[in-house]
Backbone as a ProteinNet text record, in pm:
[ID]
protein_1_A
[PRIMARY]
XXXXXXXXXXXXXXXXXXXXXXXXXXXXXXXXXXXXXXXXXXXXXXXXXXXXXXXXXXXXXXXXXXXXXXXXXXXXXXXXXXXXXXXX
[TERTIARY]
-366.1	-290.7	-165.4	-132.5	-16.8	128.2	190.2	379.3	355	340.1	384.6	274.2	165.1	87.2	99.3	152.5	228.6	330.1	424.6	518.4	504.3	424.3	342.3	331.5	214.8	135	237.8	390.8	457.7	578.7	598	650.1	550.1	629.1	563.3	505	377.4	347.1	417.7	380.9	430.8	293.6	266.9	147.2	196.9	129.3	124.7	-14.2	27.9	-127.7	-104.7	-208.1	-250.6	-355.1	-299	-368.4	-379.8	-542.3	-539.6	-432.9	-416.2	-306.9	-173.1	-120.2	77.5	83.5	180.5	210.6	338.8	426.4	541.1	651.4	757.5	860.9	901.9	839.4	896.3	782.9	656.9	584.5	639.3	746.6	811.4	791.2	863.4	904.8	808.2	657.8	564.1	514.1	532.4	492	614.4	638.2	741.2	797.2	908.5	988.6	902.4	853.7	743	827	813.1	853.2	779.6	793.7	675.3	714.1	626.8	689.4	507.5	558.3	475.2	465.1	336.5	271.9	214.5	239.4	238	68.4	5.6	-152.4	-218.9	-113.4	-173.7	-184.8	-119.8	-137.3	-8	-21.5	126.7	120	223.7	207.9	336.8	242.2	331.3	334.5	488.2	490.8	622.2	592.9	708.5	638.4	668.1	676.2	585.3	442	321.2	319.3	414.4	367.6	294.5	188	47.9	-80.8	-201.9	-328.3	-317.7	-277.3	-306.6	-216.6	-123.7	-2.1	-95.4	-183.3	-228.1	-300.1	-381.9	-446.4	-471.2	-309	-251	-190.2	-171.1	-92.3	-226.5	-353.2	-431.2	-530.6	-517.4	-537.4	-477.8	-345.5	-267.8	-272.9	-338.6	-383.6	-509.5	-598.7	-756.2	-674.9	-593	-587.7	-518.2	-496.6	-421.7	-507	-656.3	-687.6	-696	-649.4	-606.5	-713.7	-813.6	-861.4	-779.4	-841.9	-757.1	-811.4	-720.6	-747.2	-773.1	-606.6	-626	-513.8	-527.3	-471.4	-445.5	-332.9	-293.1	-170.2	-193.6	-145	-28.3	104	239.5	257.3	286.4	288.3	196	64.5	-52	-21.6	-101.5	-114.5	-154.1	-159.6	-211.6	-371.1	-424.4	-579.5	-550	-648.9	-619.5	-739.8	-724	-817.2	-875.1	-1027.8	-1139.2	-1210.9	-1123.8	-1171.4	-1080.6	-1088.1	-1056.8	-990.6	-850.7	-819.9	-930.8	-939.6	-1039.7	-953.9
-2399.7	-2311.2	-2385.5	-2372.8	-2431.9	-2358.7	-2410.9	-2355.4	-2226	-2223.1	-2145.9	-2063.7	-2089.1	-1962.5	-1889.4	-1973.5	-1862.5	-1787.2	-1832	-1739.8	-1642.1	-1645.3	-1555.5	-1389.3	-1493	-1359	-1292.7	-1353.3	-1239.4	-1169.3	-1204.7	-1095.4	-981.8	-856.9	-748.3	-723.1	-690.3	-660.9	-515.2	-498.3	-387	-352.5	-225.5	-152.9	10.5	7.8	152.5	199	372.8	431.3	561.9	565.7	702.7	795.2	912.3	1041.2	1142.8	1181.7	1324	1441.5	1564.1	1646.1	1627	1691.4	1734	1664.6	1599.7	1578.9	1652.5	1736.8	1785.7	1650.2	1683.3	1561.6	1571.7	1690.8	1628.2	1600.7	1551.7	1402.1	1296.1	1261.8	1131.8	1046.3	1163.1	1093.2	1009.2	1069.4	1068.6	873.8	835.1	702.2	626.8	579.6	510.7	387.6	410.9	365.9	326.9	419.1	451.6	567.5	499.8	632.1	736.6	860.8	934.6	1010.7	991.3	1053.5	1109	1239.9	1316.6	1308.2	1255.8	1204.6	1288.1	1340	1400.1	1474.1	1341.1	1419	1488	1519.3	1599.5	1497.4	1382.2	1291	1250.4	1183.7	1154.4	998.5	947.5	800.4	765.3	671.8	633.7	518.7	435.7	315.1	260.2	108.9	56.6	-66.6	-130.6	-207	-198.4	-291.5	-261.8	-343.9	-346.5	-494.4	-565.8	-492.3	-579.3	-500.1	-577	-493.1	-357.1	-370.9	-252.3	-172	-205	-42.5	-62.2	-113.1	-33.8	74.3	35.9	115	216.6	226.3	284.9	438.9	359.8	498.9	565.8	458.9	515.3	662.7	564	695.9	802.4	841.7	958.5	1036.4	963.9	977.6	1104.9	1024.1	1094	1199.1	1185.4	1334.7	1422.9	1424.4	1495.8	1547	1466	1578.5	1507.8	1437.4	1418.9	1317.5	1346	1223.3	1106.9	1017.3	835	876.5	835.4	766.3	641.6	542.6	359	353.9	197.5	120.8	-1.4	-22.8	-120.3	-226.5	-331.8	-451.3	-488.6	-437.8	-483.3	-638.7	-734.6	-864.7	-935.3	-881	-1014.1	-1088.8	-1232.1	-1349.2	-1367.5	-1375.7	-1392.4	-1437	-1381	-1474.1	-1612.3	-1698	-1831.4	-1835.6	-1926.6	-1957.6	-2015	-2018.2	-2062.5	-2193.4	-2210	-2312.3	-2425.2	-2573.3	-2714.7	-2725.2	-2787.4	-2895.9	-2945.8	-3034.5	-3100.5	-3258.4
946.3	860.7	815.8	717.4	618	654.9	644.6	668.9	569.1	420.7	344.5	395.9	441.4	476.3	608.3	703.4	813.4	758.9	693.1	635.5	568	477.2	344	488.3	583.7	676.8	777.7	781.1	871.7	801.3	618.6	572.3	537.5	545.1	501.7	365	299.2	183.7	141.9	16.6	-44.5	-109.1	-84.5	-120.3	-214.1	-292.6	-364.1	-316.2	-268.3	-221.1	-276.5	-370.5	-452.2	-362.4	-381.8	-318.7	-412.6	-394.5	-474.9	-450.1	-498.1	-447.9	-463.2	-408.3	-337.1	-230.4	-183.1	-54.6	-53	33.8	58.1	140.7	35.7	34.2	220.7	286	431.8	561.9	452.8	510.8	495.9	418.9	442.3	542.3	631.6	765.5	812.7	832.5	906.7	842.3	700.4	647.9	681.1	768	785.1	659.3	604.1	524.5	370.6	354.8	210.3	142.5	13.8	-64.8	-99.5	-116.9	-182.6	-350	-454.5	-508.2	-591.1	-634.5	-701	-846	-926.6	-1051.6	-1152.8	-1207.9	-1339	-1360.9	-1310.6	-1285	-1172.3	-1073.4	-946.7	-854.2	-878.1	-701.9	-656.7	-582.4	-504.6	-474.6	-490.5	-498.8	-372.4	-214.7	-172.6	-154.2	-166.5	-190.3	-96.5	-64.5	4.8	115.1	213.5	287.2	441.5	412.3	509.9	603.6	680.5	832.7	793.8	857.5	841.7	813.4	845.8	784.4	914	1048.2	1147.2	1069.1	1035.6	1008	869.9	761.4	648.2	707.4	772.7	866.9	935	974.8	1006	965.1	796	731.6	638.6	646.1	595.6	660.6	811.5	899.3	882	888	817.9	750.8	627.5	480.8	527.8	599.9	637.1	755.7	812.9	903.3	815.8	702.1	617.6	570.2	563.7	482.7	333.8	273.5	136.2	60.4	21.5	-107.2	-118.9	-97.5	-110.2	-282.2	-365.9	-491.4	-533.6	-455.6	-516.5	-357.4	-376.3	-268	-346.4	-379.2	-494.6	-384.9	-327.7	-287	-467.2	-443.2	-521.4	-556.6	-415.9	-427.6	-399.9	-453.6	-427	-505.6	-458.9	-551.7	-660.5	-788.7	-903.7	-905	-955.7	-916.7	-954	-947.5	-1007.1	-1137.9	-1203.7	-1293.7	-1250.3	-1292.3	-1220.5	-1324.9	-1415	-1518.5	-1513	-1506.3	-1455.1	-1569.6	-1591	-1719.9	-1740.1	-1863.5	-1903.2	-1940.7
[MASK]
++++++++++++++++++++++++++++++++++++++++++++++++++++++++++++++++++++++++++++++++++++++++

């Protein structure tokens, strides 16, 4: 494993997670340091700062004891894909 890639894997990602429904602004608490905010089409979008893959996991579990339809799971600072075509 590479320097920049140990480093990359022990900052936290930032994830946006769409849910069908309402969530009530005092589930906050319960996603630790995620924002929640409510979307114009009936879902709730929470977003902010994921350890690692166990705490995605984690809050996704939450998600399913709630009860709530997952919509998207959108990774904020992934890597750009790369291009898959060579200079010439």
């Amino acid at each position: 494993m590479t320097e920049t890639t140990r480093d990359r894997s022990s900052d936290p990602s930032r994830y946006e997670i769409r849910i069908s429904g309402r969530l009530a602004p005092r589930w906050v608490a319960w996603f630790d340091g995620m924002t929640l905010t409510t979307a114009g089409d009936g879902t709730t979008v929470l977003a902010g700062p994921v350890a690692d893959q166990a705490a995605l996991h984690g809050v996704l579990a939450r998600i399913r004891d709630l009860g709530l339809p997952l919509v998207s799971v959108t990774r904020l600072d992934a890597d750009p894909p790369r291009s898959s075509s060579r200079p010439r």
